[in-house]
N, CA, C and O atoms as a GROMACS GRO file, in nm:
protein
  192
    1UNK      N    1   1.537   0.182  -0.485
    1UNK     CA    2   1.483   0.302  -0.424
    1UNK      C    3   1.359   0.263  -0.344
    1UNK      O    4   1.268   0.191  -0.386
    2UNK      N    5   1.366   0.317  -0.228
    2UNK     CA    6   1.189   0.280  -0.140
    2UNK      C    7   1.096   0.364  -0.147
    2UNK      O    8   1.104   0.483  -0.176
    3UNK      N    9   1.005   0.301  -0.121
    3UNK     CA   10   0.910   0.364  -0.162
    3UNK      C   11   0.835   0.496  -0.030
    3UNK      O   12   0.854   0.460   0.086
    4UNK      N   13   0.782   0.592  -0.042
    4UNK     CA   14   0.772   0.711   0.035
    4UNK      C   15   0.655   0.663   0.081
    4UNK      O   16   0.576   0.587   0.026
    5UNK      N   17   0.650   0.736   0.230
    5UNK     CA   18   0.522   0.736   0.286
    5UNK      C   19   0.361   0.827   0.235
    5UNK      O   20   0.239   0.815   0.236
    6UNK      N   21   0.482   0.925   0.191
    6UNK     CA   22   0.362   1.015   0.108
    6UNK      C   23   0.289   0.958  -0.023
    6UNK      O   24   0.175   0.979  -0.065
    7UNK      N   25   0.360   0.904  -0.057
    7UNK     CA   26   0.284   0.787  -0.149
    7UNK      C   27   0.162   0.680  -0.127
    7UNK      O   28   0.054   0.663  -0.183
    8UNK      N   29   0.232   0.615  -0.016
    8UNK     CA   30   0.125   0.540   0.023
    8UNK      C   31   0.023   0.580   0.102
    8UNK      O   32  -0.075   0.506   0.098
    9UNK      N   33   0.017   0.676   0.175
    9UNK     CA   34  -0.049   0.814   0.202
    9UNK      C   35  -0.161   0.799   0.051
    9UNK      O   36  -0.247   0.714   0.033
   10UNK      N   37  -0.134   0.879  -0.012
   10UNK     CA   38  -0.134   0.855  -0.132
   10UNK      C   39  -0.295   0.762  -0.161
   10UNK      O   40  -0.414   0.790  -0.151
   11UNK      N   41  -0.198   0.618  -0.208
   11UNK     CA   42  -0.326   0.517  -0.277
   11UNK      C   43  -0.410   0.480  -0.138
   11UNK      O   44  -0.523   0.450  -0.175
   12UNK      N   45  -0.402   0.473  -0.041
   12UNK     CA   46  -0.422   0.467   0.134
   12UNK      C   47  -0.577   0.534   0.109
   12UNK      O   48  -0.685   0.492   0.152
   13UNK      N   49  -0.546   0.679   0.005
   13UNK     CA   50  -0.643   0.810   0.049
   13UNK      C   51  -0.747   0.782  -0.082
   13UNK      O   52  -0.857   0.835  -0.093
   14UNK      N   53  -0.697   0.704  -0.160
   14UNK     CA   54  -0.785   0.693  -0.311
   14UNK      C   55  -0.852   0.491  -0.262
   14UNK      O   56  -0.936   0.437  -0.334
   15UNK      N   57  -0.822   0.453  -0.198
   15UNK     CA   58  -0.910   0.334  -0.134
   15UNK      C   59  -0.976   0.338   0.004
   15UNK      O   60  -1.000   0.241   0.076
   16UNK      N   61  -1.001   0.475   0.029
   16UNK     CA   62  -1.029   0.473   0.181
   16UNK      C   63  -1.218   0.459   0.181
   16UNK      O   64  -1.280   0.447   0.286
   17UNK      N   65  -1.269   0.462   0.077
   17UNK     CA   66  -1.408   0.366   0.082
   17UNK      C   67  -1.408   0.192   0.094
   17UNK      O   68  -1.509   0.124   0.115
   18UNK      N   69  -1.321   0.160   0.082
   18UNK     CA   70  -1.322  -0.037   0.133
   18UNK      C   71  -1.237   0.019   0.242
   18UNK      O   72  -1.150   0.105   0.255
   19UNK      N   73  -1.329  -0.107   0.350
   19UNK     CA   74  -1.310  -0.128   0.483
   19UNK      C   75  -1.207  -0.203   0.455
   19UNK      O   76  -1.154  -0.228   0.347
   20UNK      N   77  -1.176  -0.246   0.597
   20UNK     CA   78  -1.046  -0.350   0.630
   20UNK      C   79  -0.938  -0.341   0.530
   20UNK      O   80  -0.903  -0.450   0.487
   21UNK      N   81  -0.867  -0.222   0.476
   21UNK     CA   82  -0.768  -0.204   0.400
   21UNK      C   83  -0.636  -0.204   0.496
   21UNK      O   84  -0.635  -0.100   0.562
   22UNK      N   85  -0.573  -0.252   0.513
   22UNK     CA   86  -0.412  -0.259   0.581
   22UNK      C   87  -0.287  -0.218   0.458
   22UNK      O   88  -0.305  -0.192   0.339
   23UNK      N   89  -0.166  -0.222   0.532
   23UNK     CA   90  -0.070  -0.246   0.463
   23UNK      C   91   0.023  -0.281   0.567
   23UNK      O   92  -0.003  -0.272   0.687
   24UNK      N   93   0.143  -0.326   0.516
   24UNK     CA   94   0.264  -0.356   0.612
   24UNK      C   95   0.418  -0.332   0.517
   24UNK      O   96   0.435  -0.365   0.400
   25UNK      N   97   0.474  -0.294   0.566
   25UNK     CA   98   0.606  -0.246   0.530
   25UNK      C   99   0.708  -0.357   0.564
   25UNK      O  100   0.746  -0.412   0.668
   26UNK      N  101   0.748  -0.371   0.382
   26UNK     CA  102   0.889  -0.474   0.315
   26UNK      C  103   0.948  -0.418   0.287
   26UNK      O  104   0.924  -0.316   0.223
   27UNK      N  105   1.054  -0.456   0.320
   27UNK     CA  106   1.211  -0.398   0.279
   27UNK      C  107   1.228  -0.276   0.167
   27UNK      O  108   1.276  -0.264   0.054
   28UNK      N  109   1.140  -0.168   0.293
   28UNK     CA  110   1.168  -0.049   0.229
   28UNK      C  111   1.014  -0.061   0.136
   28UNK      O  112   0.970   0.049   0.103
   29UNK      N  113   0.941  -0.170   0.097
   29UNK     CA  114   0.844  -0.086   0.006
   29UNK      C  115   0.698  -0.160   0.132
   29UNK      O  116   0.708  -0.210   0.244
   30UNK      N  117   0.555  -0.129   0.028
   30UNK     CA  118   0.489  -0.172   0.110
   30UNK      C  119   0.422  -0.286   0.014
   30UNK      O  120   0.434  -0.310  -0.106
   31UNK      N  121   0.317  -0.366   0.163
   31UNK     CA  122   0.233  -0.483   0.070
   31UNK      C  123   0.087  -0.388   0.129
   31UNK      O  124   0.085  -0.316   0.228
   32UNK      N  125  -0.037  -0.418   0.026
   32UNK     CA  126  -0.140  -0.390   0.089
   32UNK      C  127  -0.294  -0.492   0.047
   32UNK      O  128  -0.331  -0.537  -0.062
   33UNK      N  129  -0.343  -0.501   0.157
   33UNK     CA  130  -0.424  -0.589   0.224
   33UNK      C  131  -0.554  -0.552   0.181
   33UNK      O  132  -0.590  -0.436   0.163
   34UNK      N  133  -0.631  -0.667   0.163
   34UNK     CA  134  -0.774  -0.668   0.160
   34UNK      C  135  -0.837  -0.763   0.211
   34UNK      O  136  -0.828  -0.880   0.173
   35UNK      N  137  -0.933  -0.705   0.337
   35UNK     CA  138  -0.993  -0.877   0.411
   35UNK      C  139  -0.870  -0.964   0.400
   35UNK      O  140  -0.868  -1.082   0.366
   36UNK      N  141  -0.761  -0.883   0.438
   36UNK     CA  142  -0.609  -1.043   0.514
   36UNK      C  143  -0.549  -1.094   0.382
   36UNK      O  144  -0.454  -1.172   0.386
   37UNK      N  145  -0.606  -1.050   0.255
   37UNK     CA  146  -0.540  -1.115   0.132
   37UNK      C  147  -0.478  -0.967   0.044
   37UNK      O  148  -0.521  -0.851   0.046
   38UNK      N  149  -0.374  -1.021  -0.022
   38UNK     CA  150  -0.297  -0.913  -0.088
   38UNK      C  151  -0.363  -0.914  -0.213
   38UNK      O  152  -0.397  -1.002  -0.292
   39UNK      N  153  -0.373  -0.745  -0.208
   39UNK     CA  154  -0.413  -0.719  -0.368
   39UNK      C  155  -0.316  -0.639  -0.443
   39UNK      O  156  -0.326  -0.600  -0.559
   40UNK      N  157  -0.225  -0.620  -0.363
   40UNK     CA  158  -0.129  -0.545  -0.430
   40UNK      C  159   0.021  -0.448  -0.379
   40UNK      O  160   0.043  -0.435  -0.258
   41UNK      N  161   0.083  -0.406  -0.448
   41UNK     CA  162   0.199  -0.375  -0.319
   41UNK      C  163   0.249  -0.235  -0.422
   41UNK      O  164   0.244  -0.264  -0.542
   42UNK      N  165   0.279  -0.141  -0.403
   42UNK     CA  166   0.361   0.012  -0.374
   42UNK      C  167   0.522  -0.062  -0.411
   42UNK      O  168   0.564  -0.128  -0.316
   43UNK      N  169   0.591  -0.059  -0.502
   43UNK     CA  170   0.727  -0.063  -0.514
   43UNK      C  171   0.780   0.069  -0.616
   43UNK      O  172   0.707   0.100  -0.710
   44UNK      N  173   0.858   0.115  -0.601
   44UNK     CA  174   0.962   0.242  -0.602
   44UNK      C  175   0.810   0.324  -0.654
   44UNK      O  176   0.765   0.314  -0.768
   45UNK      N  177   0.770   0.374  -0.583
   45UNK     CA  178   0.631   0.463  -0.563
   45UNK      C  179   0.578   0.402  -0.709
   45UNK      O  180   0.599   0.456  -0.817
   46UNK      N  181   0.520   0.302  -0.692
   46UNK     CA  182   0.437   0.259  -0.854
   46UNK      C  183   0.334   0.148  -0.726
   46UNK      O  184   0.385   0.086  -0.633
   47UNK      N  185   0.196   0.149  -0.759
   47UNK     CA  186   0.122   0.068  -0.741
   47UNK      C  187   0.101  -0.025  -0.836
   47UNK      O  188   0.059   0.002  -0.948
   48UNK      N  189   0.142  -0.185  -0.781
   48UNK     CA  190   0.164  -0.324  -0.887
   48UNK      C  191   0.057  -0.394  -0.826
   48UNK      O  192   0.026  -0.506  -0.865
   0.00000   0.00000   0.00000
């Protein structure tokens, strides 16, 4: 199952005090970024 935009919406809106936060979209789920390094990724709407 992939993961929803409203989700990542979501943890997006509960880290939006650190700068330079990204994400990029994998096969259907997402990875997300800190200063260019992964801290963590959104799979079937669960933050890992």
């Amino acid at each position: 199952m992939a993961s929803s935009k409203e989700y990542l919406d979501f943890i997006l809106g509960q880290l939006s005090k650190l700068d330079e936060i990204t994400y990029r979209a994998m096969m259907g789920e997402f990875i997300i970024y800190y200063c260019g390094k992964i801290i963590g990724g959104i799979h079937d709407d669960r933050l890992l």
